[in-house]
N, C-alpha and C positions, 0 to 999 in steps of 0.2 A: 345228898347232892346240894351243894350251892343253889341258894334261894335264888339268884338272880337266873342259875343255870336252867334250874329247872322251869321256871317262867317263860322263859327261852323255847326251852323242848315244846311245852303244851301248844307255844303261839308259831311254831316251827314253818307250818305254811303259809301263815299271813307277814310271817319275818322273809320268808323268801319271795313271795311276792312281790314285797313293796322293794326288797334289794332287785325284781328280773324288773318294775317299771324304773329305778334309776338308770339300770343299766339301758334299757332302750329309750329314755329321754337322752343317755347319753349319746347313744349311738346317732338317735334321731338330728340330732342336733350338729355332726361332725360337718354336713355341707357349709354352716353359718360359722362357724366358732372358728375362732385364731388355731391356724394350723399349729403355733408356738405362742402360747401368750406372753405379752409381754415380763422383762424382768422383773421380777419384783424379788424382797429380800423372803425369807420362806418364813413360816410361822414360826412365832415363839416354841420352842421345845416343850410340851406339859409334861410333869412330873405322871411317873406310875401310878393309876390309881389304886386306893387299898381295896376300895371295891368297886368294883364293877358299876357300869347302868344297865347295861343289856345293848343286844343286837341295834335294837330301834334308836337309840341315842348315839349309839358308834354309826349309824349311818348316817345319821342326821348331821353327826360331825367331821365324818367325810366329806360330804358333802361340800359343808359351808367351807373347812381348812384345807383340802388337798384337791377335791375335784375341778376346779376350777384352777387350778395351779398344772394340772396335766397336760400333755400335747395331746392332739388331736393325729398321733398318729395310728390308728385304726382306720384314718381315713385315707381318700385318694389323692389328697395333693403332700402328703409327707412324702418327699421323694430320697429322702436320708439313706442313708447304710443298703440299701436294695432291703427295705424294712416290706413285708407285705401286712394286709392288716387276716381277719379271723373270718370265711364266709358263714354263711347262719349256719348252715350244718355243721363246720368246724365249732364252735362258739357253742353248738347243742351238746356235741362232745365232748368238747374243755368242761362245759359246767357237767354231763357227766361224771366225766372222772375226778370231778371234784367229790360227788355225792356219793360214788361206791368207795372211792378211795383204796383202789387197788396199791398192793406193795405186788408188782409182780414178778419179783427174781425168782420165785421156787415154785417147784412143781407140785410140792406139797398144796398148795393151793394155787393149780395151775389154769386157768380160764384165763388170764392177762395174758400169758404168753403165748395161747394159744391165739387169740385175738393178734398178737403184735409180731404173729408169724404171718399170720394171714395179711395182714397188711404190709407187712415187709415186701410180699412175694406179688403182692399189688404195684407198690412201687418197682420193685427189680424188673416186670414187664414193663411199665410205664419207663423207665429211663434204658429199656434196650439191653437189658442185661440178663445172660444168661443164668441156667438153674446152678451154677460151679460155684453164684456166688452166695452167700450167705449175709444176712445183713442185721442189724440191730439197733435199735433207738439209742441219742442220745442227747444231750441238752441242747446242743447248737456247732455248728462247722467248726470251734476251736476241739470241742472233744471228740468229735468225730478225726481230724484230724490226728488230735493228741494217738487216739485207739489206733489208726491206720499205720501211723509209724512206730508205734509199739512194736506192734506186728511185723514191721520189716525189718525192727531192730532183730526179734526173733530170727528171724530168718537170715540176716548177716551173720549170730552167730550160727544157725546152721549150715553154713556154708565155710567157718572157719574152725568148725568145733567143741563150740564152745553154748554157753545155754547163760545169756543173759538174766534172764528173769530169775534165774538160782546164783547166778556169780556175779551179777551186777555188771555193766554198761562199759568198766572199766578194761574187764576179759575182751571183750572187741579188738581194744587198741583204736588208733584215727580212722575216724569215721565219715564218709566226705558224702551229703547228699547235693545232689543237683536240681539247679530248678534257674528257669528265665525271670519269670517276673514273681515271687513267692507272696502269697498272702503274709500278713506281720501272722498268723498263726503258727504259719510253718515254724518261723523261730522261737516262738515260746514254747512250741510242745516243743522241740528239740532240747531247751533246758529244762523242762520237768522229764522229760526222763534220759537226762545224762549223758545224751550225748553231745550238748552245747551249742549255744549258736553260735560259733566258731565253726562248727561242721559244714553248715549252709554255706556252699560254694555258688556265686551267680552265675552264671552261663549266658554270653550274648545274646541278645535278643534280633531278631529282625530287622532292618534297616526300618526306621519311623513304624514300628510294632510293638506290641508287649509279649508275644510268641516267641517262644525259643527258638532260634539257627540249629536245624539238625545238625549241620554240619560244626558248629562250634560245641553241640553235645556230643558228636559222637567222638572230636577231639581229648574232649574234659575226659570223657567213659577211657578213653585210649590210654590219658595219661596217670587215671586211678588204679592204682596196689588196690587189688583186689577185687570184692563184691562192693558195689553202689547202692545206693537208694536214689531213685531221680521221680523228683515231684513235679508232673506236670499240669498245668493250670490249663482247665475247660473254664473259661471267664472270668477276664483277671479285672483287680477293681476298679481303672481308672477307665479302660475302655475296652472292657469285655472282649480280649483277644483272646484266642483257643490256640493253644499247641495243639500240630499237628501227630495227634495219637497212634495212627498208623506208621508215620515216618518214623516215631520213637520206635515203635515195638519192633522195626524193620530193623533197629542196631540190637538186638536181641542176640542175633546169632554172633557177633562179634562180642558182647562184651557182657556182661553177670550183674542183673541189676534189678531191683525189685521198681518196677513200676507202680507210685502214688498217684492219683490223679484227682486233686483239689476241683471239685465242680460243684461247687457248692449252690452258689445257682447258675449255673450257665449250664447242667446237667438238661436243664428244662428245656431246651432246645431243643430234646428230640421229642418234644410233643408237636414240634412244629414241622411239616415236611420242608418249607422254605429253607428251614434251618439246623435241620436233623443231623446234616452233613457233618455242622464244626463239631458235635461229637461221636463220630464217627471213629468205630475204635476203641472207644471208653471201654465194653468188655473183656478186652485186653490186660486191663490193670489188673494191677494185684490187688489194691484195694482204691479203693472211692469214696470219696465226700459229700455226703449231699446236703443242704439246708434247708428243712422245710418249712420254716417260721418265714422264711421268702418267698418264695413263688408257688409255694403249694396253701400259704396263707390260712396256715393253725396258727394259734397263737402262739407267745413265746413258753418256754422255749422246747423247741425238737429239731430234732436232725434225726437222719438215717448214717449208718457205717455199712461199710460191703466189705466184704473179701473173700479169696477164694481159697484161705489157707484161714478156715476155721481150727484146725488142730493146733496151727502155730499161736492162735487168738486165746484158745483156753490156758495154753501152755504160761502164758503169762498171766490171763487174771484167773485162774483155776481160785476158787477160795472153800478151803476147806474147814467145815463146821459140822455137828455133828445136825445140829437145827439145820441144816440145807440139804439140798438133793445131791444128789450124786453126779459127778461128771456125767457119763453115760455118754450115748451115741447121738441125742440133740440137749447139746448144753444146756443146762438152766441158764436163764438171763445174767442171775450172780456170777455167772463164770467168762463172762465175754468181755466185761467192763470196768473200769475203776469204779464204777456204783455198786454201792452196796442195795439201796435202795434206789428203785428205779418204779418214778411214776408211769403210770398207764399213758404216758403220752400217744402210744399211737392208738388210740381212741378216737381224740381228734379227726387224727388222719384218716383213720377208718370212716368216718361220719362225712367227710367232705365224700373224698373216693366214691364211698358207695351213692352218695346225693347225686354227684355231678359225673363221675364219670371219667372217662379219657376223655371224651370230647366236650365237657364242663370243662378242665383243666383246658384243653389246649385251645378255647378259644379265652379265656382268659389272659394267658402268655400272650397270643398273636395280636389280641387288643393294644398290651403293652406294650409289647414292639412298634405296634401302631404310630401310639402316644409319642412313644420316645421319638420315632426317625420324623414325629409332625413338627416337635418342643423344637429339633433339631434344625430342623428346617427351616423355623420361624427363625430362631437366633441366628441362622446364618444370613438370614437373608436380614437381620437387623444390623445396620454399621456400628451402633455401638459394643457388638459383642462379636467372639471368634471362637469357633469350633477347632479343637486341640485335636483329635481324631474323628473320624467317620462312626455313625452313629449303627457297630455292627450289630446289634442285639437291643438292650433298656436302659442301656447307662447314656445320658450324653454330659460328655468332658467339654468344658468351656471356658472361656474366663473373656473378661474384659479388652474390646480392642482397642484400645490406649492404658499406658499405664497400670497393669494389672497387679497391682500391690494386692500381699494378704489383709493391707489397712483397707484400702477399698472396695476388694472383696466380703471383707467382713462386714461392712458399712452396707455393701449391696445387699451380704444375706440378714443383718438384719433388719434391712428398711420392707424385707419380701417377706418376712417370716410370720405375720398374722396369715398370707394369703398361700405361701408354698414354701417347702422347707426342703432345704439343699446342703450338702456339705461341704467343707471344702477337700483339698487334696493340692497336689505338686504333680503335674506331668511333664518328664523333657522339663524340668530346671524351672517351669513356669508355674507361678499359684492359678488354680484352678476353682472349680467348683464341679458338684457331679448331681446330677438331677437322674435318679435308679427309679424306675416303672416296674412294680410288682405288685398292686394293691387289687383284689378284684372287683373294688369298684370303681375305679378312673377310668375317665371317658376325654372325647375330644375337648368335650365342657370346660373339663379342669387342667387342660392343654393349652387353649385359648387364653383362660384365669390366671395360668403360670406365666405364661408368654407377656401377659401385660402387666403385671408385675413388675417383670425384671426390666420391660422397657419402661416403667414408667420412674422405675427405681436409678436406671443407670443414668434417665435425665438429670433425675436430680443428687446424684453426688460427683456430674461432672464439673 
């Protein structure tokens, strides 16, 4: 063994040690520290070393060159991408599954998958869904995505004859999915697997909504040769609008079409009775999106997939190896996903869940909610700024009431960005900004913090 390695091994507890007290000085420190520190150029690149120092000196130099160079998004005022951060039990289970370092696609060494059914079938009560559907981990809302229209791809050919996953995407022939306000995921997985985003058809939206017009979908459904895919959005990103899921499913009897439903997090909603309603129907889909590195606040990265046509799901990643298990009557993990390896992420999940609970989980959300319609509140009631939508869930859409250039936006977020971190975005033709509440530890505190911020930011760049 490598001298430095084995050095390594012997001092094994007191190397993780002194790595769990940086990580909780870091964590400790997330209240005070620049939510984005400022720019600075990044460190010189150091060449490979030929040997090694060990653990203690690669911390040491973390430290000094990169940790301080991090954002503080773990914390509660990152209001970016609907980013949540890790609560202790998630963060017990992340380091976990770092230590056993499960690979668990096979049954052959099957205890991961037995765990990441259990917790699947945690979450499928938690978001309202019945036992029809089946579900599996994946990196994040793109691949979960990616896997759900796979699957509908499946199913388009079996509804025309034909078996994609053996003849390629080409056998189909035009392929038209529908959707109101589409996540940008929707259209990349649509070009990884072949059928373009040229397929993505948009379908009107609502008068001043991001929700689809039933009545313009069930037009669109009317006018499409053939089976459809139609992607409906449970929280879309600039102001977390829900298609109404029951309306869609009600053009069911008219017209052939695999229902997607992108809820990546807007799924969370039904931890909330206030708000349970906007997904109401979601069990309906054929298959569903969830993100849990957002409002269920594991770390990066995990998602959940659902669907209710597990046969059509193997039928395309079926992977056959003499070293893997057998298809069988409940898939191996190998068989459900483009992953061939697939970390124990829901470990993680398992570790929050069982800590907190349903009712840990949903007074976290309702917190957010809180946050969000207080932020919202505030800026409306500020003349220098303008609410672009009603603040229906954790996102509030905003921008500047004079002049709302992407220059002075930019100029806003970064004169905010030590104290809160916001993105920008385009709503309705206008540069915006989005301020996403998913973290579990934001409070009114850092409501207040954000608030004056932006007013004391938008003083000074008018």
């Amino acid at each position: 063994m490598d001298r430095t390695l084995a050095a390594d091994l012997v001092r094994l507890p007191e190397l993780l040690d002194a790595t769990r007290r940086a990580a909780a000085e870091a964590l400790a420190a997330l209240d005070d520290r620049p939510v984005v520190p400022p720019a600075a150029e990044p460190p010189a690149p150091l060449p490979l070393p030929g040997h090694g120092s060990g653990t203690e000196q690669a911390l040491a130099e973390f430290q000094a060159r990169w940790a301080p160079r991090l954002s503080a998004s773990a914390g509660p005022r990152y209001l970016g991408f609907v980013t949540g951060g890790a609560t202790p039990a998630a963060l017990a289970g992340d380091w976990l599954t770092a230590a056993h370092d499960q690979n668990s696609n096979s049954a052959l060494d099957g205890a991961g998958q037995h765990l990441e059914r259990e917790t699947v079938g945690w979450l499928r009560e938690l978001f309202g869904l019945s036992e029809d559907h089946t579900g599996t981990f994946v990196s994040g809302a793109t691949m979960s995505n990616t896997t759900g229209l796979a699957i509908a791809r499946e199913w388009l050919g079996e509804r025309l004859g034909v078996r994609p996953a053996e003849d390629g995407a080409a056998a189909l022939g035009p392929v038209r999915v529908l959707s109101g306000a589409p996540h940008s995921s929707i259209a990349k997985a649509l070009a990884v697997l072949g059928l373009g985003r040229a397929s993505l058809v948009r379908v009107p939206t609502l008068p001043g909504r991001e929700a689809v017009d039933p009545a313009a979908l069930d037009r669109a459904l009317a006018d499409t040769p053939g089976p459809a895919v139609v992607v409906a959005n449970s929280g879309t990103v600039n102001t977390v609008d829900f298609d109404d899921l029951r309306a869609i499913t009600a053009l069911r009897p008219r017209h052939d079409f695999w229902l997607h439903t992108d809820a990546a997090f807007g799924a969370f909603a039904a931890l909330s009775p206030e708000h349970a309603h906007l997904v109401a129907g979601l069990d309906a889909s054929d298959s569903v999106c969830v993100d849990l590195h957002k409002w269920l606040n594991v770390p990066y990265d995990s998602a959940v997939q659902f669907t209710r046509r597990r046969d059509l799901q193997t039928r395309v990643f079926a992977n056959a190896a003499a070293y893997l298990g057998p298809l069988g009557a409940e898939p191996d993990l190998v068989h459900l996903t483009p992953e061939n390896s697939h970390r124990l992420r829901a470990l993680a999940a398992w570790f929050t869940l069982r800590a907190y609970g349903r009712e840990g989980h949903r007074e976290i959300v309702e917190r957010d909610i809180a946050c969000a319609r207080s932020l919202g509140e505030r800026l409306d009631r500020d003349p220098a700024f303008r609410l672009l939508a009603p603040v229906r869930l954790n996102v509030v859409c905003f921008t500047l009431a004079q002049d709302p250039t992407p220059e002075r936006l930019t100029a806003l977020r970064e004169a905010v960005a030590a104290e809160v971190f916001v993105t920008p975005t385009v709503h309705g033709g206008t540069a915006a900004l989005r301020a996403a509440f998913s973290n579990w530890r934001t409070t009114q505190v850092d409501v207040r913090r954000a608030a004056e911020a932006l007013r004391t930011a938008a003083k000074e760049i008018a």
